[in-house]
N, C-alpha and C positions, 0 to 999 in steps of 0.2 A: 439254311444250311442242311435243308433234312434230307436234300440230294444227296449230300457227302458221307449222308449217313446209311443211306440205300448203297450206293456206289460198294462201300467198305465192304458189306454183308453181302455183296455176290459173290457165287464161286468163281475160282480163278479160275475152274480150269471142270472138261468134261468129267474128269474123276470125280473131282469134288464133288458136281451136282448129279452125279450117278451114287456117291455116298450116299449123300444127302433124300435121294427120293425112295432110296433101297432102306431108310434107318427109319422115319418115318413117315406119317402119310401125309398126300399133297398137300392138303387144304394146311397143315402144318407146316412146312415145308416155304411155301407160298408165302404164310404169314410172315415164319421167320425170317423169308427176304423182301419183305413188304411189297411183295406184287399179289395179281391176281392168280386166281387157279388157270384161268385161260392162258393165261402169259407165261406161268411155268410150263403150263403144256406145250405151248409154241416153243419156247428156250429150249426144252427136252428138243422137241420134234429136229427143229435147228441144227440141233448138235451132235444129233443122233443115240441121245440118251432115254433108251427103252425103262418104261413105265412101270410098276407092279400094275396086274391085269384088277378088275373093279371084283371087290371083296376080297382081296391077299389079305388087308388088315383085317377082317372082321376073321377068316380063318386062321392067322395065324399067328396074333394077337398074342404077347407075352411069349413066346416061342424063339429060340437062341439058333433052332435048326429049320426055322423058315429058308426055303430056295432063292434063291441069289444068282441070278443068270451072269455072265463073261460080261463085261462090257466089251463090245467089237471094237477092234481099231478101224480109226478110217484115215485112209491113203491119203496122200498130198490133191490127188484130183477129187475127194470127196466121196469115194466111194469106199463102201465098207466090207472090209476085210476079216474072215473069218479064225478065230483063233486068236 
């Protein structure tokens, strides 16, 4: 049953996993939903949930006023809309 237990611990929803990669960093992130770093990456890519760029953590580590970009919506044909 430890599918049921993966299943539970995905996000429901692009929010979520735009929380989730914006609060901490991937390889953590990853764990917590028992996949790989590759596969979050794809699930991001998928979904159209932009990434902190490589060393956000290392710069801005313990930091409350670290940058947090919009998440874009995206339209019913999949294409992403700004604002």
């Amino acid at each position: 049953m430890a599918s049921d237990k993966i299943d539970e611990e995905q996000p429901n929803s692009r929010e979520e996993l735009f929380r989730l990669v914006w609060t901490m960093p991937s390889e953590q992130v990853a764990a917590h939903l028992g996949i790989s770093g590759v596969a979050l990456g794809k699930r991001c890519a998928k979904l159209g949930v932009p990434k902190p760029p490589r060393g956000y953590w290392a710069r801005y580590r313990n930091r409350a006023d670290r940058p947090i970009p919009p998440l874009a919506r995206i339209s019913h044909d999949g294409i992403k809309e700004s604002g």
